[in-house]
GUDREN-590616 format. One record per residue: y, z, x of N, C-alpha, C, CB in turn. Coordinates in steps of 0.02 Angstrom, whole numbers, plus 50000, padded with zeros to 5 digits. Each point is the difference from the previous one (the first is absolute). Glycine has a CB too. Example, Ala and Ser with C-alpha at 12.3 -4.5 7.8 and 13.67 -1.06 7.14 Angstrom:
REM GUDREN-590616
<<49716 50390 50660> <50059 50000 49955> <50060 50000 50045> <49941 50062 49905>> <<50112 49902 50077> <50059 50003 50042> <50055 50037 49961> <49968 49892 50059>> 
//
This chain:
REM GUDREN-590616
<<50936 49913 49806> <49970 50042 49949> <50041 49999 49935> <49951 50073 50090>> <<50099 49921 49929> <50064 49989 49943> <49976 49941 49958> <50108 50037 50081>> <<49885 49900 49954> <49985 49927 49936> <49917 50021 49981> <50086 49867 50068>> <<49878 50148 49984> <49936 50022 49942> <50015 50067 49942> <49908 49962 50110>> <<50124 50059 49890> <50015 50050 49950> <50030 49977 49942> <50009 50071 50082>> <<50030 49889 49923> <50042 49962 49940> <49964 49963 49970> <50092 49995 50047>> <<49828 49964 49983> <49974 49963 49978> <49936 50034 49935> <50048 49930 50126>> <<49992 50134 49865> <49924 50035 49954> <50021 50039 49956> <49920 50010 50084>> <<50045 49999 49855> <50013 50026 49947> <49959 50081 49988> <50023 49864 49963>> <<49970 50182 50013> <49953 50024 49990> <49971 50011 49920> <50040 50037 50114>> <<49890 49941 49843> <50004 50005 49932> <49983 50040 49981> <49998 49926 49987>> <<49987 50091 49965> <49997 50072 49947> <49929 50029 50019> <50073 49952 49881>> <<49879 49994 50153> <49928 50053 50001> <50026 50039 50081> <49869 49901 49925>> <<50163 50056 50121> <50014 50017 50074> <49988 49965 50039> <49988 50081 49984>> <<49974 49850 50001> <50001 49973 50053> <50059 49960 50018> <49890 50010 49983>> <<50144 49966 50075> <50036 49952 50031> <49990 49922 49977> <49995 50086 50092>> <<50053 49892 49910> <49983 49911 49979> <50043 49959 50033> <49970 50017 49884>> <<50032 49925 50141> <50042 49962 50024> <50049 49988 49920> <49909 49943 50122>> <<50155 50041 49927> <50057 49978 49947> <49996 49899 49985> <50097 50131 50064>> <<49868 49870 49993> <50000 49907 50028> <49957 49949 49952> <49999 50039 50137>> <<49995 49944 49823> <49946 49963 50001> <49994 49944 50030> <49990 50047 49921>> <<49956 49943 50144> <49961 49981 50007> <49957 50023 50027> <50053 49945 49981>> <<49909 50012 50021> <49913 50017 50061> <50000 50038 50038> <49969 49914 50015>> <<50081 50091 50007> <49988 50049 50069> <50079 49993 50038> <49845 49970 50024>> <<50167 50085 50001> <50078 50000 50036> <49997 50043 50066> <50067 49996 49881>> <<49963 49968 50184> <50008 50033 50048> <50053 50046 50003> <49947 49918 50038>> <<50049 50121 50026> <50070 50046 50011> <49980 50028 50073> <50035 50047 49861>> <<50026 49935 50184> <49986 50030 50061> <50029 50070 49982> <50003 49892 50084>> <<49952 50159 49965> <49993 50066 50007> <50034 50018 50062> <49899 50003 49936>> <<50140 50069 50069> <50031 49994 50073> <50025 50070 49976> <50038 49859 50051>> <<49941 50192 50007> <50025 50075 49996> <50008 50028 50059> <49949 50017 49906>> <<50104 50012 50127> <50047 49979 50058> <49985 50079 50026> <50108 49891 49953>> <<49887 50163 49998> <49987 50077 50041> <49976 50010 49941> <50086 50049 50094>> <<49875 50040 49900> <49987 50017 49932> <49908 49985 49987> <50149 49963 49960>> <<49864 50065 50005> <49927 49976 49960> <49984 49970 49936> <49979 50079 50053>> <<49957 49903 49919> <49986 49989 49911> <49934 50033 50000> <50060 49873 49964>> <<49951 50166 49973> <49956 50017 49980> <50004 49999 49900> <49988 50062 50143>> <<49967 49929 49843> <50004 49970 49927> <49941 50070 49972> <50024 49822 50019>> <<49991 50187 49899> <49954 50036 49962> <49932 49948 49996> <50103 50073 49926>> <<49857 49950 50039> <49956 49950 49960> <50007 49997 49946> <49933 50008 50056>> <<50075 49891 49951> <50019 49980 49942> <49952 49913 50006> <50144 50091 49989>> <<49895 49860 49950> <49972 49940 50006> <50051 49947 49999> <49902 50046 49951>> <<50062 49911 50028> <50032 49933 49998> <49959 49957 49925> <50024 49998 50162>> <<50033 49957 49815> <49942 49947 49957> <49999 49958 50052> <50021 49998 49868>> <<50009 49982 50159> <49981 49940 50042> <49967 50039 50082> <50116 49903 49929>> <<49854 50063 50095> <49958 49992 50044> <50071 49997 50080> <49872 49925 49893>> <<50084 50109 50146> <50059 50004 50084> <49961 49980 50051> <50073 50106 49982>> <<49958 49874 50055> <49972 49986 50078> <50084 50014 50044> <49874 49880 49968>> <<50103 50185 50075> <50026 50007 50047> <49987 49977 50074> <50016 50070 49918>> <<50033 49896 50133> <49994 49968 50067> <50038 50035 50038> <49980 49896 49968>> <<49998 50123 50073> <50034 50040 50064> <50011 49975 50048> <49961 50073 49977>> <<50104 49885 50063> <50019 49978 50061> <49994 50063 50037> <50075 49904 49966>> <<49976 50143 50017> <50001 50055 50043> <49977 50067 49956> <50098 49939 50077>> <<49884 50120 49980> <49991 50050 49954> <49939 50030 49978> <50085 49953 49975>> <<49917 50094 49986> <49906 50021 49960> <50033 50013 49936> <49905 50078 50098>> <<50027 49918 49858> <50014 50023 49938> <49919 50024 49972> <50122 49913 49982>> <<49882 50149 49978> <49934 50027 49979> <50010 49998 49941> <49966 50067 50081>> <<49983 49921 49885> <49976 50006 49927> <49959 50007 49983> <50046 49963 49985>> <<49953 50111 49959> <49938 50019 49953> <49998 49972 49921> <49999 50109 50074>> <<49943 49880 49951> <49980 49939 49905> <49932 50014 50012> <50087 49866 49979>> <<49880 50129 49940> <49917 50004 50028> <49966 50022 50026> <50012 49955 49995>> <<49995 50121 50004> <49972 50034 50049> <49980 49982 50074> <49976 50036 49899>> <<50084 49938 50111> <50000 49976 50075> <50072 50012 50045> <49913 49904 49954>> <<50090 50087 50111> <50083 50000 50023> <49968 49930 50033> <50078 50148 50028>> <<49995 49824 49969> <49999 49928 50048> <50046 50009 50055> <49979 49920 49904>> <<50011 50079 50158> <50053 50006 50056> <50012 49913 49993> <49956 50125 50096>> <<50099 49878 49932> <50030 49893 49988> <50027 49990 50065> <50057 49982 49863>> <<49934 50016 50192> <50039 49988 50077> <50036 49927 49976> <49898 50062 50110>> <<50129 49937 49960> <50059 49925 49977> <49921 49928 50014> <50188 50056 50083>> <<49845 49901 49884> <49975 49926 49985> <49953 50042 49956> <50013 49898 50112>> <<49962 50136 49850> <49968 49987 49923> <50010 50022 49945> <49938 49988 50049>> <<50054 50016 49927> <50020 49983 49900> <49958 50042 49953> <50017 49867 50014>> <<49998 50167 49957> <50002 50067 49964> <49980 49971 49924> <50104 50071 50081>> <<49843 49912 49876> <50003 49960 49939> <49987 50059 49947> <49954 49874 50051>> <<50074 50144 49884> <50005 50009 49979> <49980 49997 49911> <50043 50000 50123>> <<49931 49990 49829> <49954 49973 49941> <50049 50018 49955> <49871 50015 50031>> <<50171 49954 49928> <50014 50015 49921> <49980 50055 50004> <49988 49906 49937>> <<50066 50165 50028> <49984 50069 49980> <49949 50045 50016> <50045 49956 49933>> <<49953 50036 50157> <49952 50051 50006> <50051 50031 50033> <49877 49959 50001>> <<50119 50144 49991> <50034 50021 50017> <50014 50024 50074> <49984 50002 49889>> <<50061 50005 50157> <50004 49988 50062> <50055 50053 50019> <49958 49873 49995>> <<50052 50145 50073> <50052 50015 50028> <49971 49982 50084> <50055 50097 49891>> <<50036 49899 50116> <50036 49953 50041> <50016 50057 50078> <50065 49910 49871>> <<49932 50070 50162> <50023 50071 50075> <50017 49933 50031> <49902 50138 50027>> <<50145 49863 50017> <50037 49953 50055> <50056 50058 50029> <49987 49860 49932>> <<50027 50124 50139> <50046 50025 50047> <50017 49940 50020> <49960 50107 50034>> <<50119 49898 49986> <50065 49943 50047> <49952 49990 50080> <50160 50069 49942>> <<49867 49901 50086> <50016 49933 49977> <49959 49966 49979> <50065 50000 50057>> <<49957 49947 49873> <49944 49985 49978> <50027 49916 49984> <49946 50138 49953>> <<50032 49812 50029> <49995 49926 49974> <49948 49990 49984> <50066 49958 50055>> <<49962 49991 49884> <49928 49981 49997> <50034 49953 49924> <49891 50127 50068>> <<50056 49879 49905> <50020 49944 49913> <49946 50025 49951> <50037 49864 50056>> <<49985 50126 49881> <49968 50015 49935> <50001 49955 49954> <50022 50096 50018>> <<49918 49905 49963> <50000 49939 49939> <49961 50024 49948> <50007 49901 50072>> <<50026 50088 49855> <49965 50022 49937> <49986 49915 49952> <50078 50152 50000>> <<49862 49890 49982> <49964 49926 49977> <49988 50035 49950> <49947 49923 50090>> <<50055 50004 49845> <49969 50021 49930> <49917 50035 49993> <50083 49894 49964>> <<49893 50130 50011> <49933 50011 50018> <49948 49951 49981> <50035 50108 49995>> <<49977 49841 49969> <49972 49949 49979> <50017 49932 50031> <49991 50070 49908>> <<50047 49928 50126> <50044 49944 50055> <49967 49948 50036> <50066 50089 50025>> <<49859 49945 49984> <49945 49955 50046> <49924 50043 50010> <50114 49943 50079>> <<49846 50000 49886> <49945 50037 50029> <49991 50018 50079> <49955 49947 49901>> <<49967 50080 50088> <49967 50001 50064> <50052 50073 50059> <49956 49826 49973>> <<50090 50182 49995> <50028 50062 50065> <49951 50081 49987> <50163 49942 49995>> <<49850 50089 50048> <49959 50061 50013> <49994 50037 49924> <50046 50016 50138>> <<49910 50029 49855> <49998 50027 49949> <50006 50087 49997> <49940 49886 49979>> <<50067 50131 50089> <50023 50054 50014> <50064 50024 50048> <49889 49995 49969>> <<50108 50044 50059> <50043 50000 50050> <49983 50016 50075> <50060 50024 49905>> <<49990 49917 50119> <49962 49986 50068> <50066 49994 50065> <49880 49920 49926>> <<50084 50098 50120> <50030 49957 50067> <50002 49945 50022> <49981 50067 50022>> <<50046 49895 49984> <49984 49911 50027> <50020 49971 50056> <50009 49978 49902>> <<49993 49980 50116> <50011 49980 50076> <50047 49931 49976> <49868 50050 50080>> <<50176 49955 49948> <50061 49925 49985> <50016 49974 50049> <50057 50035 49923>> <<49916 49896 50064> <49987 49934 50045> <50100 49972 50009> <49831 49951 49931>> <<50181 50005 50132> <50064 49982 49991> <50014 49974 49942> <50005 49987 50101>> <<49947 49973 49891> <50043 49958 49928> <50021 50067 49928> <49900 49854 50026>> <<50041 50191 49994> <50019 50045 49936> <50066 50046 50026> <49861 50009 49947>> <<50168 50001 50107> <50048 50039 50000> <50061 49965 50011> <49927 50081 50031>> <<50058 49822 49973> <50062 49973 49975> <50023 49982 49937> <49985 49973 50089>> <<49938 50035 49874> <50040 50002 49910> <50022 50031 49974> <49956 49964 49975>> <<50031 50116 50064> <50024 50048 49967> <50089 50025 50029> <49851 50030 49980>> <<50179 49925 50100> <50047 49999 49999> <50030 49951 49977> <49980 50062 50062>> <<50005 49881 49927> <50036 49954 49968> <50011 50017 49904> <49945 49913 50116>> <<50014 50119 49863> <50017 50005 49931> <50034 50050 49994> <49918 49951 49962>> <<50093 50087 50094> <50058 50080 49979> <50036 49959 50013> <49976 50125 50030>> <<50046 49818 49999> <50057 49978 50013> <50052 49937 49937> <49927 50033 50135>> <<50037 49967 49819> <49997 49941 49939> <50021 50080 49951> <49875 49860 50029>> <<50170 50084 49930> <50032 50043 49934> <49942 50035 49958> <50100 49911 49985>> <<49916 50143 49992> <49953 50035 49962> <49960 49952 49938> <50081 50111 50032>> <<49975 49865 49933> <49999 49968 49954> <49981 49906 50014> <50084 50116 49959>> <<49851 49880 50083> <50003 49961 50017> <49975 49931 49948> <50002 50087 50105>> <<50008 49844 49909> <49968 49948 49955> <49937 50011 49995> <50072 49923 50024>> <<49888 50076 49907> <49925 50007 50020> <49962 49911 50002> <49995 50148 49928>> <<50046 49819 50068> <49987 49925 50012> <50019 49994 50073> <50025 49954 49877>> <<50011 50074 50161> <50033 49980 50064> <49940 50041 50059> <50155 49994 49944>> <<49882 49992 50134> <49939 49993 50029> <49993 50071 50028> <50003 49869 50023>> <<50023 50182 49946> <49981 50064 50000> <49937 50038 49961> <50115 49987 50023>> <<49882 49965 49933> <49954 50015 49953> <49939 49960 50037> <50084 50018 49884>> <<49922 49935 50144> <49952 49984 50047> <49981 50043 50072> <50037 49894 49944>> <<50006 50154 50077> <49973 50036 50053> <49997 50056 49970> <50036 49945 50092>> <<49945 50065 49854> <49970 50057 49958> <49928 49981 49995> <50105 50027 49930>> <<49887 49925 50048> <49936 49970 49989> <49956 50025 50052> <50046 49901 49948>> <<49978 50076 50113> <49979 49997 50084> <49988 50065 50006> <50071 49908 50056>> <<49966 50140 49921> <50017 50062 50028> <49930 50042 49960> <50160 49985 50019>> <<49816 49999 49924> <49935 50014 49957> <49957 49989 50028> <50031 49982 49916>> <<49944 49967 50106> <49956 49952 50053> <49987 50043 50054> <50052 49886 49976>> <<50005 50143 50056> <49999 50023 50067> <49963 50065 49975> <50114 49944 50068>> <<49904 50119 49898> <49983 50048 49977> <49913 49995 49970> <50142 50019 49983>> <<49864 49941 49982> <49928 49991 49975> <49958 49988 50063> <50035 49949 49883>> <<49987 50020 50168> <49966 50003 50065> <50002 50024 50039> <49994 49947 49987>> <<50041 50130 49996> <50029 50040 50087> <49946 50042 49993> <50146 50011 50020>> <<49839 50004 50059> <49944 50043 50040> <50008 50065 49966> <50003 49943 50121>> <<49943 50108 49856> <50037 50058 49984> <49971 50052 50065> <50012 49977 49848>> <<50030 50074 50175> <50015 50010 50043> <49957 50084 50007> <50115 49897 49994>> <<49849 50133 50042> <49976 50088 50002> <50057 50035 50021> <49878 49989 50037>> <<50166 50006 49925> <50034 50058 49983> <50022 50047 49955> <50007 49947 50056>> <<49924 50076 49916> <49984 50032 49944> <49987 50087 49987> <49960 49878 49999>> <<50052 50156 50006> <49974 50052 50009> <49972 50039 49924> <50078 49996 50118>> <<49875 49987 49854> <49985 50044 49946> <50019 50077 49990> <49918 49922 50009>> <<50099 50096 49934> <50036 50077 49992> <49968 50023 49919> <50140 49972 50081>> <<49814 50084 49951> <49971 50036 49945> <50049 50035 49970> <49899 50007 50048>> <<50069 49996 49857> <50030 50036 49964> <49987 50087 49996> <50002 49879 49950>> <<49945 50125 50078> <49993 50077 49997> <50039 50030 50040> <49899 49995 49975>> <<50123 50078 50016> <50053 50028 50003> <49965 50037 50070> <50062 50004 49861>> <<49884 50005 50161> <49973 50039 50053> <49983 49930 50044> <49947 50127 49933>> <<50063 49824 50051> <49989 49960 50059> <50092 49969 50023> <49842 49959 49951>> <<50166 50030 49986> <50081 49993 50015> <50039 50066 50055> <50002 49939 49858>> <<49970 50101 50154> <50031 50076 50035> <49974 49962 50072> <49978 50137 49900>> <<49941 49823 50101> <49954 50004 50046> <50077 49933 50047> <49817 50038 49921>> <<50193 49929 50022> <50045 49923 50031> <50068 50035 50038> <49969 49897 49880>> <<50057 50144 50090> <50055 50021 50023> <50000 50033 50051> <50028 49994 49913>> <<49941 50046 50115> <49968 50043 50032> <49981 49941 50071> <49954 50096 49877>> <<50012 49856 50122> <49969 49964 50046> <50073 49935 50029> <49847 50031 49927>> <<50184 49952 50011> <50067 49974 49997> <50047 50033 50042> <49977 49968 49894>> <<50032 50112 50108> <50057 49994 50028> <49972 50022 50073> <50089 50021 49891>> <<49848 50003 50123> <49953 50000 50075> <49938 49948 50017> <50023 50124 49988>> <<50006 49818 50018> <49943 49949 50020> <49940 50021 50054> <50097 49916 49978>> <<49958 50126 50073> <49978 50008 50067> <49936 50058 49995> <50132 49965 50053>> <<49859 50074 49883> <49943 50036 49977> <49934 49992 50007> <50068 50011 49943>> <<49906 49982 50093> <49942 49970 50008> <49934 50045 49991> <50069 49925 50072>> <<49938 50120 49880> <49978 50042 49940> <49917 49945 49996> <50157 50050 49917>> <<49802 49992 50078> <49935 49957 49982> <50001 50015 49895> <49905 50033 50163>> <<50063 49930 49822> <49972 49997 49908> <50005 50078 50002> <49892 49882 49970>> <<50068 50146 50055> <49980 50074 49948> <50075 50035 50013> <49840 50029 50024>> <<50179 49963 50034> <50053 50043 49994> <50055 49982 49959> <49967 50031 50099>> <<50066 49900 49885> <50030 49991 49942> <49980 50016 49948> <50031 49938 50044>> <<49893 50078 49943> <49978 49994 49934> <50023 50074 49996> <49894 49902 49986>> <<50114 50149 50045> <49977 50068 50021> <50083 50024 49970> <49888 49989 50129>> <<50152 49969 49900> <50081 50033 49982> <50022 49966 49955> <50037 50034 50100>> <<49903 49919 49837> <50047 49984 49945> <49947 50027 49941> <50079 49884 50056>> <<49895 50150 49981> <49936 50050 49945> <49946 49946 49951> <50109 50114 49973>> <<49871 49855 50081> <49936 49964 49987> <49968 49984 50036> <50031 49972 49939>> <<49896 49993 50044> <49935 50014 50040> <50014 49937 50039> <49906 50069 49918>> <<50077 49923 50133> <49992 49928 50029> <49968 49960 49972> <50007 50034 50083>> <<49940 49932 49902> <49982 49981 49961> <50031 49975 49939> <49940 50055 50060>> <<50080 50002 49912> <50062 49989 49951> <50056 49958 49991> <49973 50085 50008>> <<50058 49935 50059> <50049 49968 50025> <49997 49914 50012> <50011 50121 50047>> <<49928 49896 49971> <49985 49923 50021> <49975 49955 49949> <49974 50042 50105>> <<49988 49981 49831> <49993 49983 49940> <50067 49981 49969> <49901 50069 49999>> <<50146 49983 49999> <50078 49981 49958> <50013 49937 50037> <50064 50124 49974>> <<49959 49875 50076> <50023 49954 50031> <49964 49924 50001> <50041 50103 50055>> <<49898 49902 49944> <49963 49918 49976> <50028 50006 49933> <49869 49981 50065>> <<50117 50051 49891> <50005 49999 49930> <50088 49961 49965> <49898 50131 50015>> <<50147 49893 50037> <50074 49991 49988> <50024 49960 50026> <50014 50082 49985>> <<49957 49893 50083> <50025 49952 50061> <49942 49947 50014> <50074 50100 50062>> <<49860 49902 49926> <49963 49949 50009> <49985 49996 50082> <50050 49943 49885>> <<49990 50136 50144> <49976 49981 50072> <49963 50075 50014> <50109 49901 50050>> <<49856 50118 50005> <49985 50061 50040> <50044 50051 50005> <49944 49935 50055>> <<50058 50107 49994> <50060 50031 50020> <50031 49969 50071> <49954 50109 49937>> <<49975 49874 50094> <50027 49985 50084> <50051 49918 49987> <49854 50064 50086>> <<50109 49898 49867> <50038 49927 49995> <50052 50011 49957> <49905 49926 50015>> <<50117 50111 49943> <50066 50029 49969> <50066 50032 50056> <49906 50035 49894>> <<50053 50022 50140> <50048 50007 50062> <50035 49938 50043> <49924 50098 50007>> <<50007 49861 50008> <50015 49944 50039> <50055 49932 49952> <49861 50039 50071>> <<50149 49960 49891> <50042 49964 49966> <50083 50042 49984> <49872 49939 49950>> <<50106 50131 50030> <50072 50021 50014> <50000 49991 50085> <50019 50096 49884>> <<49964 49908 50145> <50029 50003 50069> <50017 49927 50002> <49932 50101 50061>> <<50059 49846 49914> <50020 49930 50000> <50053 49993 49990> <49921 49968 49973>> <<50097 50074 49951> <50081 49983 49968> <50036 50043 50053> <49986 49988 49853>> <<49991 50065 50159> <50043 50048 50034> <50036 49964 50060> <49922 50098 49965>> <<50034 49863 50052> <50019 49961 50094> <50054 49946 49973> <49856 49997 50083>> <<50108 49962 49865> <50059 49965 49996> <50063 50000 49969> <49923 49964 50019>> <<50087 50093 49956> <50054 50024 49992> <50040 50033 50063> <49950 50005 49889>> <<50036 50028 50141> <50011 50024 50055> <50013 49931 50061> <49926 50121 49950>> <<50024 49834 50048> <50034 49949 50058> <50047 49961 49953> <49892 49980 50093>> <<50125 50017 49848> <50048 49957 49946> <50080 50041 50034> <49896 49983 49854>> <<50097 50079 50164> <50070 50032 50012> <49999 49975 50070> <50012 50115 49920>> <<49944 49863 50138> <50001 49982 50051> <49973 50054 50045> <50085 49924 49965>> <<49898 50123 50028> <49942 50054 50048> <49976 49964 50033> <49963 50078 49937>> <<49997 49950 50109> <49942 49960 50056> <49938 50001 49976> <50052 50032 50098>> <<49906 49945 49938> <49928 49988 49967> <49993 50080 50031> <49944 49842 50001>> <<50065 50196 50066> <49978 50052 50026> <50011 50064 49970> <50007 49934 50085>> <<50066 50081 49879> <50023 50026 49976> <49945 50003 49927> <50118 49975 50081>> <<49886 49964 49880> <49960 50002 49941> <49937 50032 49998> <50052 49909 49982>> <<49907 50061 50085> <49923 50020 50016> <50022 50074 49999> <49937 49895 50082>> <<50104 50159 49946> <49995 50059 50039> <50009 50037 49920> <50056 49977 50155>> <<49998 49974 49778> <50032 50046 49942> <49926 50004 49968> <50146 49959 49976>> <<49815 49997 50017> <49941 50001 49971> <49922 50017 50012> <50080 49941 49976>> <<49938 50093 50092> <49951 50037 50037> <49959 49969 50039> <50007 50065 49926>> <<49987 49888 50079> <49955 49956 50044> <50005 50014 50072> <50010 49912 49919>> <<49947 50087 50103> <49972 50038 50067> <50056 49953 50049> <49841 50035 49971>> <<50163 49904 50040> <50021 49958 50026> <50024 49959 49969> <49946 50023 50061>> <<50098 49915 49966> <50033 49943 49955> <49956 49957 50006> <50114 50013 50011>> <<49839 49979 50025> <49947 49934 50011> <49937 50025 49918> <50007 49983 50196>> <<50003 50070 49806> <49962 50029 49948> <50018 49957 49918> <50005 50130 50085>> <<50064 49892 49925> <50028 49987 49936> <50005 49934 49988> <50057 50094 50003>> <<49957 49850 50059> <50002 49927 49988> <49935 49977 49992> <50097 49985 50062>> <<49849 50051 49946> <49950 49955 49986> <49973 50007 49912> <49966 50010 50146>> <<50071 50061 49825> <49962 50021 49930> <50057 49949 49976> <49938 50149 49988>> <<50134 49850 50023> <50051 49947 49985> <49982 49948 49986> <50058 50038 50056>> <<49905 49929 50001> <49980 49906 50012> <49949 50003 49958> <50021 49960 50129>> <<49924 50090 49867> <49950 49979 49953> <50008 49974 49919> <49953 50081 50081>> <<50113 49987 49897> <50013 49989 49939> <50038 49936 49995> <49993 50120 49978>> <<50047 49869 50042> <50055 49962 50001> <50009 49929 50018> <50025 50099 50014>> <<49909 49888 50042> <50003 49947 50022> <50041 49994 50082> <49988 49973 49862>> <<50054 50051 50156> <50063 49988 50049> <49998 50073 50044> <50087 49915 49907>> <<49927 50083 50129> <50041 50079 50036> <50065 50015 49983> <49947 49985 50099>> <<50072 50083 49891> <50037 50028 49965> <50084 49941 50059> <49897 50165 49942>> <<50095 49813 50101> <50074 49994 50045> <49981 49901 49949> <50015 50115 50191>> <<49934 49864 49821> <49979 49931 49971> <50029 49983 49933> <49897 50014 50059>> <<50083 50041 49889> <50016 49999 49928> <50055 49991 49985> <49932 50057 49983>> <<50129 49999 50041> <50052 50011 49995> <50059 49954 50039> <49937 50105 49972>> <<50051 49873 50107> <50016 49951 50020> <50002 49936 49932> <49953 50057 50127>> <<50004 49913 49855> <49981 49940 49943> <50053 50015 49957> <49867 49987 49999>> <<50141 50080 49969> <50069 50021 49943> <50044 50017 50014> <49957 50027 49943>> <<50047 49994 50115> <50086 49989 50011> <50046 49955 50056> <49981 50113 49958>> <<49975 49841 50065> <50026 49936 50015> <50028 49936 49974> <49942 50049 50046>> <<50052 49918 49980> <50022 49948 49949> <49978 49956 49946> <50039 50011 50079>> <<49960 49981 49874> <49951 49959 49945> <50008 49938 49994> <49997 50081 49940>> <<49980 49878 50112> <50000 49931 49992> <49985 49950 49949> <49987 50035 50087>> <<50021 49929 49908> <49982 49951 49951> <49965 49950 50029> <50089 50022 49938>> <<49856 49987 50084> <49959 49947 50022> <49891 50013 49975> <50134 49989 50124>> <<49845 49963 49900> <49964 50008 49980> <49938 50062 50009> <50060 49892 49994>> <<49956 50141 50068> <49937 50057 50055> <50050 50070 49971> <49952 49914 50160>> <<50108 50079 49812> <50021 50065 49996> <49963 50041 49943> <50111 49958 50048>> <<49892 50111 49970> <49956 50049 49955> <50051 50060 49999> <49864 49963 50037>> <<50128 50059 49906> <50045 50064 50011> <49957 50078 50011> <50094 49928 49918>> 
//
């Protein structure tokens, strides 16, 4: 945390800037006990965070992003953000010019990183800051654009309304998943109509209430199996009648079963051709 700190300036409007010029610069990440938590703030240049080990959450965009290990946290030129991570943590950071390469995301996203993308991103933390931009670092930069412009983006999204009576409704459901409260009665203890409720919430999130619940309960799990919990344990924090219950709303969203998914990210990341993270 120490060499990414040295590597930044802050300018007179507030945002952060790399000190480096070039395209883009790696930096392995590594926090041993402790936590991070950051204000909201920005960047001129553009981030992508990678997690070997660890979680990390972030609100940008009226959204939070949960990040489990093997995926990548992307970030847009000066949109404003804050940062939540707990030890133990690894992982790598890279700041890119914001004009550096077409074709990368245009918001902020979750992504999925293929071996080759999580060996460019250790091999270039490992090359001088100040690297040749003729030499062949500047060529696995290139690669490393390529890869991004083509990474999977990932449902781990949770939309977060701006209204102040639904924001009570998030916190409220946030810190009791296991609530299994029907619509009217949430609507009932944040002093609005159901209906209502359920209007704000398309209006702010683009989802229902029942498929809003069901997506925080997404981030919630995988954060919770990211510290290493059980799938049974998770099913029981989030109220689900059973764990067979919870792996099947899991597999639907997700693709995998909650022991399947997580097995894939924190094993080993091969470099061959069938590996997936």
């Amino acid at each position: 945390m120490e060499s990414l700190s040295r590597r930044f300036a802050r300018e007179d409007r507030g945002e952060w800037r790399s000190t480096l010029p070039r395209p883009a610069n790696a930096v392995g990440l590594s926090m041993v006990t402790g936590g991070l938590e950051s204000e909201f703030h920005s960047h001129r240049e553009s981030q992508l965070f990678f997690l070997e080990r660890g979680e990390v959450t972030c609100e940008a965009s009226n959204a939070l992003w949960i990040v489990p290990p093997r995926s990548a946290l992307w970030i847009p030129a000066g949109v404003l953000h804050k940062i939540r991570g707990r030890a133990p943590l690894e992982g790598y950071g890279v700041f890119m010019e914001p004009d550096a390469a077409p074709n990368l995301p245009a918001e902020c996203c979750a992504v999925s990183v293929t071996p080759l993308f999580r060996e460019l991103l250790v091999r270039l933390a490992a090359r001088p800051a100040l690297y040749d931009l003729d030499g062949p670092e500047a060529r696995l930069v290139a690669v490393l654009f390529d890869e991004l412009a083509a990474a999977t983006i990932e449902k781990h999204r949770l939309p977060m309304p701006a209204d102040q009576r639904l924001r009570k409704l998030v916190d409220a459901m946030a810190m009791n998943p296991a609530d299994g409260a029907t619509m009217g009665t949430w609507a009932r203890r944040i002093g609005v109509g159901e209906r209502t409720l359920n209007r704000l919430l398309v209006r702010e999130t683009g989802l229902s209430f029942g498929r809003w619940r069901q997506q925080l309960h997404i981030v919630l799990a995988l954060q919770r199996l990211s510290r290493g919990a059980s799938v049974q344990s998770v099913a029981s924090d989030l109220g689900y009648e059973s764990a067979s219950s919870f792996v099947t709303m899991f597999r639907k969203a997700l693709g995998a079963s909650p022991a399947r998914y997580m097995a894939r990210r924190l094993g080993p990341l091969a470099l061959d051709q069938g590996a997936q993270p």
